[in-house]
NUZAVEX-846704 format. One line per 8 residues: number of its first residue (from 0); their letters; for each residue x, y, z of C-alpha. Coordinates in Angstrom, 1 decimal. Layout:
BEGIN
NUM	a	X/Y/Z | ...
***
This chain:
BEGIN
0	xxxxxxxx	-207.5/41.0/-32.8 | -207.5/42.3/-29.2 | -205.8/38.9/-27.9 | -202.2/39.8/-29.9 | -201.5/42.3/-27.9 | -202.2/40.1/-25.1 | -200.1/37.7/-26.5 | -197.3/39.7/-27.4
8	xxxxxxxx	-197.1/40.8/-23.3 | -197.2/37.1/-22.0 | -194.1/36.5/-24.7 | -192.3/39.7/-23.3 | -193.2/39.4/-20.0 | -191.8/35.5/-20.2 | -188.9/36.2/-22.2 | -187.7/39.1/-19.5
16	xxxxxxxx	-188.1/37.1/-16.7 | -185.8/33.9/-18.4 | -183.5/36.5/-19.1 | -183.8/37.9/-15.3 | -183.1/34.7/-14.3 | -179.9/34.5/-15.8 | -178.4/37.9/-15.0 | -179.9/37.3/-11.1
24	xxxxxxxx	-177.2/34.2/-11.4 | -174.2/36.1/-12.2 | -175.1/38.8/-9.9 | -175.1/35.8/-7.0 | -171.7/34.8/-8.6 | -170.1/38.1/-8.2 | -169.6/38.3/-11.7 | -172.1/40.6/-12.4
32	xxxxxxxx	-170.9/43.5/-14.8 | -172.3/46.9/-15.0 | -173.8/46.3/-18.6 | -175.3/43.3/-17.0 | -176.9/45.1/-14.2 | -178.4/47.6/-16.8 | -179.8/44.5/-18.8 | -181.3/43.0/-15.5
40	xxxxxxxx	-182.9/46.9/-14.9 | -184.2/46.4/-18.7 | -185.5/43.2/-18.2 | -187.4/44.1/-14.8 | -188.8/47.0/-16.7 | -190.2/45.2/-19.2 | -191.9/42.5/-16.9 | -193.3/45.7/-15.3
48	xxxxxxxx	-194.3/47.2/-18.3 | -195.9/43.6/-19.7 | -197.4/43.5/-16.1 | -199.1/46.2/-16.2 | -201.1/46.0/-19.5 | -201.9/42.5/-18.6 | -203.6/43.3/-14.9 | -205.4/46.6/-17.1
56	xxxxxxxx	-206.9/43.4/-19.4 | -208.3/41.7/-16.3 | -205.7/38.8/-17.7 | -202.7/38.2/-15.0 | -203.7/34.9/-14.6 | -201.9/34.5/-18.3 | -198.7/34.9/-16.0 | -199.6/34.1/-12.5
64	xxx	-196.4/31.2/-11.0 | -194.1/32.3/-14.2 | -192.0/34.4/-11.7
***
């Protein structure tokens, strides 16, 4: 069972950085708002977070050219 916590990073990690995505687009819109800006700090947090625990596993090629 070691790989779902693995797997549960990749899905996190993935899911932040759609969601990045999106809020980096209304920031280059100007029509960024400040709850938006603290949802693109969550969601860079999490990649970190998922990040990390993936390069402690030896396994950031599960993620390496999704962002």
């Amino acid at each position: 069972m070691a790989e779902l916590p693995l797997v549960r990073a990749v899905a996190q990690y993935e899911t932040a950085a759609v969601h990045a995505v999106q809020l980096a687009a209304l920031a280059e819109a100007d029509k960024m708002t400040d709850l938006d800006a603290d949802s693109l700090a969550a969601a860079e947090d999490v990649m970190a977070a998922a990040r990390a625990q993936l390069v402690a596993a030896g396994r950031l090629d599960l993620i390496e050219g999704t962002s």
